[in-house]
C-alpha positions, 0 to 999 in steps of 0.5 A, a space after each residue: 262594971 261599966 264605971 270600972 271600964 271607964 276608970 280603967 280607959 282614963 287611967 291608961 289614957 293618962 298614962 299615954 299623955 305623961 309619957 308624950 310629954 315626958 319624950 316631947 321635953 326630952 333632949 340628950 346630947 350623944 357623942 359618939 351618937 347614941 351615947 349621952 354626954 355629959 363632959 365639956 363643950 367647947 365652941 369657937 366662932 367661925 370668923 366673927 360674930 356681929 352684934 349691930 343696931 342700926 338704928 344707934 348706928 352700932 356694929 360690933 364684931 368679935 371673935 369669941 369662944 364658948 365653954 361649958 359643961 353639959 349637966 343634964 339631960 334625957 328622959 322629960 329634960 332638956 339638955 343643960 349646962 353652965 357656961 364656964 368661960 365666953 371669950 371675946 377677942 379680935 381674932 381666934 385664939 387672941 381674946 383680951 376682950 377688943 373688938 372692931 371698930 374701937 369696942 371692948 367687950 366683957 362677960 358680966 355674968 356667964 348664965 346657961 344653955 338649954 337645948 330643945 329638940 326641934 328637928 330631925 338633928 337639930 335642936 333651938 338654943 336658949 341662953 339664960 341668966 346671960 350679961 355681956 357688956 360692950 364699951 367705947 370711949 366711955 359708952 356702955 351697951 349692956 345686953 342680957 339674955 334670960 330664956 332668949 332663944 339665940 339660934 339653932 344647933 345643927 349635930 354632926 349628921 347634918 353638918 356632914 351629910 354629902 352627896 356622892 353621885 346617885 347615892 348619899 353618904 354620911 361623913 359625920 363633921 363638927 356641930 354647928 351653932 348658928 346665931 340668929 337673935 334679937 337682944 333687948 337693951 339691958 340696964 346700966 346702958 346708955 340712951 346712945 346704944 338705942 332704944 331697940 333690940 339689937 340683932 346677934 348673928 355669926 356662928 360656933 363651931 364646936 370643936 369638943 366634942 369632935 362630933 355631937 349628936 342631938 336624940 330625943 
Protein backbone atom coordinates (compact mmCIF):
# COMPACT_ATOMS: atom_id res chain seq x y z
CA UNK A 1 0.00 0.00 0.00
CA UNK A 2 2.92 2.30 1.05
CA UNK A 3 4.32 1.82 -2.69
CA UNK A 4 0.86 2.31 -4.01
CA UNK A 5 1.11 6.13 -1.95
CA UNK A 6 4.10 6.52 -3.30
CA UNK A 7 3.67 5.94 -6.98
CA UNK A 8 0.46 7.76 -6.80
CA UNK A 9 2.55 11.27 -5.30
CA UNK A 10 5.12 10.85 -8.14
CA UNK A 11 2.66 10.76 -10.52
CA UNK A 12 0.50 13.84 -9.41
CA UNK A 13 3.98 15.53 -9.09
CA UNK A 14 4.83 14.76 -12.56
CA UNK A 15 1.91 16.18 -13.47
CA UNK A 16 2.25 19.44 -11.83
CA UNK A 17 5.93 19.97 -13.76
CA UNK A 18 4.56 19.40 -17.24
CA UNK A 19 1.72 21.58 -16.46
CA UNK A 20 4.57 24.55 -15.40
CA UNK A 21 6.33 23.96 -18.37
CA UNK A 22 3.67 23.59 -20.79
CA UNK A 23 2.48 27.54 -19.23
CA UNK A 24 6.24 28.67 -18.73
CA UNK A 25 6.54 28.24 -22.82
CA UNK A 26 3.08 29.57 -23.55
CA UNK A 27 2.68 32.85 -25.23
CA UNK A 28 -0.42 34.12 -27.08
CA UNK A 29 -0.80 37.44 -28.83
CA UNK A 30 -4.53 38.90 -28.20
CA UNK A 31 -6.26 41.93 -29.92
CA UNK A 32 -8.80 42.99 -28.49
CA UNK A 33 -6.94 41.40 -25.19
CA UNK A 34 -8.01 38.04 -24.27
CA UNK A 35 -8.65 37.28 -27.96
CA UNK A 36 -5.81 35.04 -29.72
CA UNK A 37 -4.58 36.57 -33.20
CA UNK A 38 -3.63 35.02 -35.74
CA UNK A 39 -4.10 37.61 -38.47
CA UNK A 40 -1.30 39.99 -39.78
CA UNK A 41 1.28 42.32 -38.11
CA UNK A 42 2.47 45.21 -39.50
CA UNK A 43 5.36 47.20 -38.03
CA UNK A 44 6.63 50.55 -38.95
CA UNK A 45 9.79 52.07 -37.29
CA UNK A 46 9.56 55.32 -35.45
CA UNK A 47 12.31 57.29 -37.42
CA UNK A 48 14.97 55.49 -38.18
CA UNK A 49 16.69 52.45 -37.00
CA UNK A 50 20.67 52.34 -36.92
CA UNK A 51 22.74 49.70 -37.51
CA UNK A 52 26.57 51.11 -36.45
CA UNK A 53 29.89 49.57 -35.87
CA UNK A 54 32.20 51.77 -34.79
CA UNK A 55 35.14 49.84 -34.86
CA UNK A 56 34.84 49.77 -38.94
CA UNK A 57 33.52 52.95 -38.60
CA UNK A 58 30.14 52.26 -39.97
CA UNK A 59 26.49 53.86 -39.43
CA UNK A 60 23.62 53.04 -41.35
CA UNK A 61 20.46 54.35 -40.63
CA UNK A 62 16.89 53.21 -42.68
CA UNK A 63 13.64 53.72 -42.23
CA UNK A 64 12.02 50.37 -42.60
CA UNK A 65 8.53 48.23 -42.33
CA UNK A 66 7.99 44.88 -41.06
CA UNK A 67 5.03 42.40 -42.04
CA UNK A 68 4.13 38.98 -41.07
CA UNK A 69 1.66 36.82 -40.06
CA UNK A 70 1.10 35.29 -36.78
CA UNK A 71 0.77 31.49 -37.04
CA UNK A 72 0.95 29.92 -33.89
CA UNK A 73 0.60 30.34 -30.47
CA UNK A 74 -0.89 29.31 -26.93
CA UNK A 75 -0.71 26.45 -24.57
CA UNK A 76 3.30 25.07 -24.47
CA UNK A 77 4.09 27.71 -27.55
CA UNK A 78 5.66 30.76 -28.25
CA UNK A 79 4.09 33.19 -30.55
CA UNK A 80 5.23 32.63 -33.92
CA UNK A 81 5.02 33.57 -37.42
CA UNK A 82 6.82 34.50 -40.80
CA UNK A 83 7.82 37.50 -42.17
CA UNK A 84 6.22 38.34 -45.52
CA UNK A 85 8.14 41.34 -46.50
CA UNK A 86 11.19 43.78 -44.42
CA UNK A 87 11.49 46.95 -46.09
CA UNK A 88 13.82 49.67 -45.96
CA UNK A 89 14.07 53.10 -47.32
CA UNK A 90 15.22 56.73 -46.34
CA UNK A 91 11.92 57.79 -44.80
CA UNK A 92 8.31 56.08 -44.27
CA UNK A 93 6.64 55.30 -46.68
CA UNK A 94 9.49 55.60 -49.76
CA UNK A 95 11.38 52.04 -49.49
CA UNK A 96 13.41 51.61 -52.64
CA UNK A 97 16.05 50.00 -50.35
CA UNK A 98 18.78 53.54 -50.01
CA UNK A 99 19.65 54.58 -46.70
CA UNK A 100 22.12 57.29 -45.34
CA UNK A 101 25.19 57.85 -45.75
CA UNK A 102 25.35 56.26 -49.53
CA UNK A 103 24.09 52.58 -48.08
CA UNK A 104 21.67 50.24 -50.11
CA UNK A 105 19.92 48.05 -48.11
CA UNK A 106 18.31 44.49 -49.04
CA UNK A 107 16.26 41.74 -47.50
CA UNK A 108 18.17 38.50 -48.45
CA UNK A 109 16.15 36.08 -46.62
CA UNK A 110 12.92 37.01 -44.60
CA UNK A 111 13.15 34.47 -41.56
CA UNK A 112 10.62 34.52 -38.18
CA UNK A 113 9.75 35.95 -35.16
CA UNK A 114 9.37 34.22 -31.94
CA UNK A 115 8.03 36.03 -28.95
CA UNK A 116 8.45 34.88 -25.36
CA UNK A 117 6.70 36.09 -22.38
CA UNK A 118 9.04 37.78 -20.28
CA UNK A 119 7.21 40.44 -18.08
CA UNK A 120 3.75 41.44 -17.08
CA UNK A 121 2.79 43.08 -20.83
CA UNK A 122 6.07 42.51 -22.18
CA UNK A 123 7.54 39.79 -24.16
CA UNK A 124 11.77 38.97 -25.60
CA UNK A 125 12.05 38.80 -29.64
CA UNK A 126 13.82 36.37 -31.26
CA UNK A 127 14.43 36.52 -35.15
CA UNK A 128 15.50 33.48 -36.93
CA UNK A 129 16.57 32.31 -40.20
CA UNK A 130 16.83 36.22 -40.93
CA UNK A 131 19.75 37.71 -43.73
CA UNK A 132 20.02 41.50 -44.68
CA UNK A 133 22.72 43.04 -46.70
CA UNK A 134 24.22 46.42 -46.67
CA UNK A 135 26.27 47.68 -49.86
CA UNK A 136 28.39 50.91 -50.50
CA UNK A 137 30.26 51.60 -53.28
CA UNK A 138 31.00 47.90 -53.88
CA UNK A 139 31.50 47.12 -50.04
CA UNK A 140 29.25 44.17 -48.79
CA UNK A 141 28.11 43.88 -45.02
CA UNK A 142 26.12 41.05 -44.77
CA UNK A 143 24.12 40.48 -41.22
CA UNK A 144 21.98 37.38 -40.07
CA UNK A 145 20.06 36.66 -37.31
CA UNK A 146 19.35 32.88 -36.35
CA UNK A 147 17.80 32.42 -32.75
CA UNK A 148 19.41 36.13 -31.88
CA UNK A 149 17.23 37.80 -29.25
CA UNK A 150 16.76 41.58 -31.29
CA UNK A 151 14.69 43.49 -28.58
CA UNK A 152 11.50 43.58 -26.33
CA UNK A 153 7.65 43.97 -27.24
CA UNK A 154 5.94 46.35 -25.18
CA UNK A 155 1.69 45.46 -25.53
CA UNK A 156 -0.77 48.26 -25.60
CA UNK A 157 -1.60 48.32 -21.81
CA UNK A 158 1.85 49.54 -21.20
CA UNK A 159 2.45 51.56 -24.09
CA UNK A 160 -0.74 53.45 -23.04
CA UNK A 161 -1.06 53.38 -19.30
CA UNK A 162 -1.17 57.33 -18.03
CA UNK A 163 -1.18 58.95 -14.93
CA UNK A 164 -4.19 61.40 -14.20
CA UNK A 165 -3.89 63.21 -11.00
CA UNK A 166 -4.08 60.50 -7.75
CA UNK A 167 -5.32 57.78 -9.73
CA UNK A 168 -4.35 55.91 -12.96
CA UNK A 169 -6.02 55.32 -16.15
CA UNK A 170 -5.58 53.08 -18.89
CA UNK A 171 -5.63 54.34 -22.32
CA UNK A 172 -4.68 51.25 -24.53
CA UNK A 173 -2.13 52.58 -27.45
CA UNK A 174 -0.15 50.87 -30.41
CA UNK A 175 2.45 48.04 -29.37
CA UNK A 176 5.66 48.75 -29.22
CA UNK A 177 8.92 46.96 -30.74
CA UNK A 178 12.21 48.30 -29.01
CA UNK A 179 15.37 47.01 -30.95
CA UNK A 180 18.35 46.48 -28.98
CA UNK A 181 20.83 43.95 -30.47
CA UNK A 182 24.43 42.82 -31.12
CA UNK A 183 24.64 40.90 -34.91
CA UNK A 184 27.75 38.96 -35.72
CA UNK A 185 29.43 39.38 -38.97
CA UNK A 186 27.78 37.16 -41.61
CA UNK A 187 29.56 35.23 -44.69
CA UNK A 188 30.15 36.96 -48.05
CA UNK A 189 30.97 40.32 -46.12
CA UNK A 190 34.16 42.23 -46.36
CA UNK A 191 36.99 42.26 -43.80
CA UNK A 192 36.12 46.45 -43.88
CA UNK A 193 32.71 45.93 -42.44
CA UNK A 194 34.80 44.75 -39.12
CA UNK A 195 35.35 41.80 -37.52
CA UNK A 196 33.09 42.52 -34.45
CA UNK A 197 29.46 42.37 -33.84
CA UNK A 198 27.45 45.17 -34.83
CA UNK A 199 24.87 46.92 -32.73
CA UNK A 200 20.98 47.52 -34.10
CA UNK A 201 18.92 50.05 -32.26
CA UNK A 202 15.74 52.10 -33.12
CA UNK A 203 11.96 50.98 -32.82
CA UNK A 204 8.70 49.45 -34.66
CA UNK A 205 5.56 50.65 -34.31
CA UNK A 206 2.94 48.24 -34.86
CA UNK A 207 0.39 49.69 -36.52
CA UNK A 208 -1.80 46.30 -37.14
CA UNK A 209 -3.33 45.51 -35.23
CA UNK A 210 -4.34 48.88 -33.96
CA UNK A 211 -3.74 47.49 -30.13
CA UNK A 212 -2.15 43.83 -29.27
CA UNK A 213 -1.73 42.37 -26.36
CA UNK A 214 1.16 39.81 -24.83
CA UNK A 215 -0.76 36.47 -22.09
CA UNK A 216 0.74 33.83 -20.89
Amino acid sequence: MKYVKILGLLVVAAAALMSLAASAGATTLTSPTGTPYTGELVATSEGHVVLKNTGAGITIECSSQAKGNIESHGTGLTASGKLTSLLWGEKEGVYEGKCTNGWHVTTVALGELEVHWSAEHEGTVTAKNATVSATKFGLVCNYAGNNLHIGTLTDSHATGSTANGMTKTETPSTATLHIKASIPPHSGSSFLCGESNSEWVGSYKVTTPDLLFIDK
